[in-house]
LUMDOBA-939167 format. One line per field, with one value per residue: residue number from 1; residue in one letter; x, y, z of N, C-alpha, C in turn. Coordinates in steps of 0.02 Angstrom, whole numbers. Each point is the difference from the previous one (the first is absolute). Example, Ala and Ser with C-alpha at 12.3 -4.5 7.8 and 13.67 -1.06 7.14 Angstrom:
// residues 2
pos <- c(1 2)
code <- c(A S)
nX <- c(660 -18)
nY <- c(-284 53)
nZ <- c(390 -36)
caX <- c(-45 42)
caY <- c(59 59)
caZ <- c(0 3)
cX <- c(45 -39)
cY <- c(60 55)
cZ <- c(0 37)
This chain:
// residues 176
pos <- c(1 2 3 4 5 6 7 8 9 10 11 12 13 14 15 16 17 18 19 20 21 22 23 24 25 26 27 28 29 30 31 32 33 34 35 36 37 38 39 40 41 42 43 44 45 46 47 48 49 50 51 52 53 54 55 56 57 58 59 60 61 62 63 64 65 66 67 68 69 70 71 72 73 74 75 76 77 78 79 80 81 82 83 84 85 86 87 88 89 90 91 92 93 94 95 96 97 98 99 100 101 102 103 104 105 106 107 108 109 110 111 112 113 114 115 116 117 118 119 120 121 122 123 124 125 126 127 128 129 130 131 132 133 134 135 136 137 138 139 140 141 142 143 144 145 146 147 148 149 150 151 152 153 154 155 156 157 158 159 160 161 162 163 164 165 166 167 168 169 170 171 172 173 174 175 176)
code <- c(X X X X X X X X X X X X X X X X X X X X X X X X X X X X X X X X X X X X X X X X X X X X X X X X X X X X X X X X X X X X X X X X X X X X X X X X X X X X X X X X X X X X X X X X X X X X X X X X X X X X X X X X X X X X X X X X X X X X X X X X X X X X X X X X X X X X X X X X X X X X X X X X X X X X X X X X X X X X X X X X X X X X X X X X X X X X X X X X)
nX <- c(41 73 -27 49 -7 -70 -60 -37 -47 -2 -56 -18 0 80 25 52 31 49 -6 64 17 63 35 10 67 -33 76 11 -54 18 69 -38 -23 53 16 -20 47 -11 -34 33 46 -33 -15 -77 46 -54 34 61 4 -6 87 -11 28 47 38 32 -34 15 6 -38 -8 -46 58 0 -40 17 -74 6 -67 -23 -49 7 67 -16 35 41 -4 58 4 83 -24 59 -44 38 89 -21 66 8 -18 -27 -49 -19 -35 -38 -62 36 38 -55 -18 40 -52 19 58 13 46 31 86 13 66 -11 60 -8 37 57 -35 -49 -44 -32 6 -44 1 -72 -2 -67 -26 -59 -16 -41 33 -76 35 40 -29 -35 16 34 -80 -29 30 16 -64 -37 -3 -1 -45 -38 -2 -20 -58 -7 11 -26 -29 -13 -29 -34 2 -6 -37 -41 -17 -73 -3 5 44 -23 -5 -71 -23 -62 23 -52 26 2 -48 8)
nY <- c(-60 -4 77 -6 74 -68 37 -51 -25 8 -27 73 -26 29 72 20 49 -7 65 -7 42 -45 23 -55 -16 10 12 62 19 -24 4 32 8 -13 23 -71 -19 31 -23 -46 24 -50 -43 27 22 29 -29 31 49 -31 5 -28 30 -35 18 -8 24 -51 73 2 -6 -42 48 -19 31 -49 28 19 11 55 -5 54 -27 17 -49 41 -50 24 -5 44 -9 7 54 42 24 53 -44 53 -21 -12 1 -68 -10 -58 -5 -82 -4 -8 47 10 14 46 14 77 0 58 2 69 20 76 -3 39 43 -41 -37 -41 9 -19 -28 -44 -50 -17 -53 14 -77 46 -61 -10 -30 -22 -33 -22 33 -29 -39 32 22 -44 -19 -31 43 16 -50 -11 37 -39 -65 -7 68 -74 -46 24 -23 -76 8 56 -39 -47 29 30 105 35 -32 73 -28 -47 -37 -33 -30 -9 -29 23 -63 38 -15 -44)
nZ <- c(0 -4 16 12 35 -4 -35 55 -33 39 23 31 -40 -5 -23 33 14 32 36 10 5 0 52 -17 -27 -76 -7 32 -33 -73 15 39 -60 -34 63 -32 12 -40 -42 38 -8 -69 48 13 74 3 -58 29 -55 -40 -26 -39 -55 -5 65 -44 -39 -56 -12 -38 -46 41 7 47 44 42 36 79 5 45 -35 13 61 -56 18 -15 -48 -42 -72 -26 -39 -4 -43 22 -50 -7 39 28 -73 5 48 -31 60 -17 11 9 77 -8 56 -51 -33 -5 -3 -26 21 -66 32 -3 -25 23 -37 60 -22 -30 5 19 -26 38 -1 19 -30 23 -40 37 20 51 59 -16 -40 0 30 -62 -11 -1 -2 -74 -16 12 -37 -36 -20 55 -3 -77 -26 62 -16 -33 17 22 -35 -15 79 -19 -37 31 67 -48 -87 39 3 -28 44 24 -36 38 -46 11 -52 -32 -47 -23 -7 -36 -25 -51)
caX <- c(-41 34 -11 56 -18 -63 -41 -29 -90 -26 -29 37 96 -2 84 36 52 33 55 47 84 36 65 48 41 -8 25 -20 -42 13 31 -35 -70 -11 13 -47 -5 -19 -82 -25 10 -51 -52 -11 -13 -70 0 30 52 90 4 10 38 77 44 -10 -46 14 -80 0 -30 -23 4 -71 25 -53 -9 -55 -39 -70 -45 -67 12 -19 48 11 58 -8 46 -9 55 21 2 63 44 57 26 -33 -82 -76 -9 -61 -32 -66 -18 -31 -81 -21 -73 -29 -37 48 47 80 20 29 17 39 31 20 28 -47 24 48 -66 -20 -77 -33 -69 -43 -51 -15 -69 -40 -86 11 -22 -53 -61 -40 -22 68 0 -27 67 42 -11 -10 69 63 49 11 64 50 17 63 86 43 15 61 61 15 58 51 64 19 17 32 41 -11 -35 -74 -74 -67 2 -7 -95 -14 -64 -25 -56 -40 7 -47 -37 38)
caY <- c(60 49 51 55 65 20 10 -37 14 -60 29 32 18 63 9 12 51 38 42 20 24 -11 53 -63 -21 -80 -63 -9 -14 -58 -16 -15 -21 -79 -54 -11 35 70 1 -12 91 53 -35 -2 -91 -72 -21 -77 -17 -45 -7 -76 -14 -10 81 59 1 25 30 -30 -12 -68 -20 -15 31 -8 39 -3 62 -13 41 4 -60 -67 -34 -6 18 23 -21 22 -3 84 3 51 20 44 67 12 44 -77 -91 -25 -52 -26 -56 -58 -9 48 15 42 -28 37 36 -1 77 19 57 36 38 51 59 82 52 -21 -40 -32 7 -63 -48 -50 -15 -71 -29 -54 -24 -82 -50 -5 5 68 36 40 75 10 -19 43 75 -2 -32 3 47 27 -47 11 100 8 -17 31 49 -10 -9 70 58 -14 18 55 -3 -28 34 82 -7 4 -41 23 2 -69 -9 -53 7 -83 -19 -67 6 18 -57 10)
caZ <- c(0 -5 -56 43 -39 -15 67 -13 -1 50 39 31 -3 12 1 47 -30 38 -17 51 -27 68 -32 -6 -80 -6 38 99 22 -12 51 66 -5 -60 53 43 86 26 -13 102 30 -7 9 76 6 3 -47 36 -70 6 -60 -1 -46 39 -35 -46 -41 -57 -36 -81 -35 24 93 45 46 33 62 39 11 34 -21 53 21 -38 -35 -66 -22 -66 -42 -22 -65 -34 -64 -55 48 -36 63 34 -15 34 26 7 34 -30 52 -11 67 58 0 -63 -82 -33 18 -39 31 -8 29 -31 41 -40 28 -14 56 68 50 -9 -20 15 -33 27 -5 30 -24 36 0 47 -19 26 -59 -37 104 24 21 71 26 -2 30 76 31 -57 -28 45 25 -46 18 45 -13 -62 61 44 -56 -9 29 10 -75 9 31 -19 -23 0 -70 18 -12 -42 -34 -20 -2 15 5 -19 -62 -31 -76 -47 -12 -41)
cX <- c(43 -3 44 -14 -61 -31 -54 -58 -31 -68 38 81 2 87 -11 46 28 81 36 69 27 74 51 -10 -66 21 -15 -79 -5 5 -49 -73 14 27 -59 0 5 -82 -38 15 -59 -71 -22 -2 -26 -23 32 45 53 -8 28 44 54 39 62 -49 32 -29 9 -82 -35 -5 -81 19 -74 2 -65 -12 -58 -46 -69 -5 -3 79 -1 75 5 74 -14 75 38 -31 22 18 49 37 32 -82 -40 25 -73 -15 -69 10 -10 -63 20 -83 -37 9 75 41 61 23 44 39 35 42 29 37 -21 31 28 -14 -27 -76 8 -83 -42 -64 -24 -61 -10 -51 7 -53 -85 -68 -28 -3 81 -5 -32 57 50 -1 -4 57 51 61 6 88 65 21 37 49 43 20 59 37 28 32 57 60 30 30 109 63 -6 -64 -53 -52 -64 34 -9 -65 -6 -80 -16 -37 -37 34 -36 -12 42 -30)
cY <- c(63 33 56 58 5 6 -60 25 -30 40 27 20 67 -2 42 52 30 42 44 47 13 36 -49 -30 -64 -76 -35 -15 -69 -53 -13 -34 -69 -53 -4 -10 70 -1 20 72 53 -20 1 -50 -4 -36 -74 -33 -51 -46 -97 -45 15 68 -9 -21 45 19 3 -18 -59 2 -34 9 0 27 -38 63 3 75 2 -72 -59 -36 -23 -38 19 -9 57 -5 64 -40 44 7 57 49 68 44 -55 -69 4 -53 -24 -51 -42 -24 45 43 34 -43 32 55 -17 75 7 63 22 59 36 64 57 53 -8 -47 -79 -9 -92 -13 -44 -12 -59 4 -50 -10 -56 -29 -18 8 70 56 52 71 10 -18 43 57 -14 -27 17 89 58 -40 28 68 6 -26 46 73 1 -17 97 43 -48 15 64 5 -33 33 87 -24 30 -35 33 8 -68 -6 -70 -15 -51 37 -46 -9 -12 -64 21 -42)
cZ <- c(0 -58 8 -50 -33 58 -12 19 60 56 64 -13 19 7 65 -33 50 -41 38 -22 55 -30 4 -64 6 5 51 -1 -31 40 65 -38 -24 54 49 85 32 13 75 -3 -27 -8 67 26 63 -60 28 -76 38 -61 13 -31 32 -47 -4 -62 -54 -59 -54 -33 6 73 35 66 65 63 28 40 12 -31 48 37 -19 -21 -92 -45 -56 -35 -56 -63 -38 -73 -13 58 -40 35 -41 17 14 -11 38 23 -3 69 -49 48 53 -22 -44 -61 -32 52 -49 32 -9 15 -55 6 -64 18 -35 57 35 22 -48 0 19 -44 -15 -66 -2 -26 49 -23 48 -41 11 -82 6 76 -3 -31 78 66 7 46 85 44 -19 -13 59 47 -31 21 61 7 -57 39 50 -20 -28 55 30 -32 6 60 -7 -34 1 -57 46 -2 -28 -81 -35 -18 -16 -36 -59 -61 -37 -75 -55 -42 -103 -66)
């Protein structure tokens, strides 16, 4: 089901877009995002993240990269595969399992002003047939906004930069 860079049609789907410019070389941010044991530093944890896959984890193109994690307490696990890897401008992670119909989230890194423009985009659809918009809205995308949010001042916390200059917010994709 890997469609890496389409958007898939699915009831409720919806992208995710987050945007950040942090005053650190793209390398460096390279560098701290394409290693997956950093992820716990930007994940709340009452999430309870922990990554499963023995470290060091060599990233590439196939990698699989497994975690356990608690969503609204619920015990979760999830598997996620890089489908691209172009250091140091994006890399992309697609769930094989875990709690969503679809997830591909792609980061991206751009140098702009000295700095590094961060970039997110995540096609989701959970799961739930003709009930998953309903799902999405009542559950689902209120969750994401705040992680991703916190994922944001973590980042600013991390490398400098303005969080009110970060933005965070969800679109429907357009039917085609």
């Amino acid at each position: 089901m890997a469609i890496a860079g389409g958007t898939l049609h699915l009831p409720g789907a919806k992208v995710l877009r987050s945007t950040l410019w942090v005053p650190r070389p793209t390398e460096a941010a390279w560098a701290f995002f394409s290693e997956p044991t950093n992820l716990p530093l930007l994940t709340p944890s009452a999430m309870q993240f922990h990554i499963l896959t023995p470290v060091p984890i060599h990233m590439q193109v196939d990698t699989r990269i497994d975690y356990r994690l608690r969503v609204r307490g619920i015990p979760l696990r999830w598997r996620t595969r890089i489908a691209r890897w172009e250091p140091p401008f994006c890399f992309a992670d697609e769930q094989e399992r875990g709690p969503y119909r679809r997830w591909l989230h792609t980061h991206t890194f751009e140098a702009v002003n000295g700095g590094t423009l961060l970039g997110d985009r995540v096609e989701m659809a959970v799961r739930g047939g003709p009930l998953a918009p309903l799902i999405s809205r009542c559950f689902v995308e209120a969750d994401v906004l705040r992680i991703f949010r916190y994922r944001l001042a973590k980042i600013v916390e991390r490398f400098g930069g303005d969080l009110a200059s970060g933005r965070v917010w969800l679109e429907t994709p357009a039917a085609t």
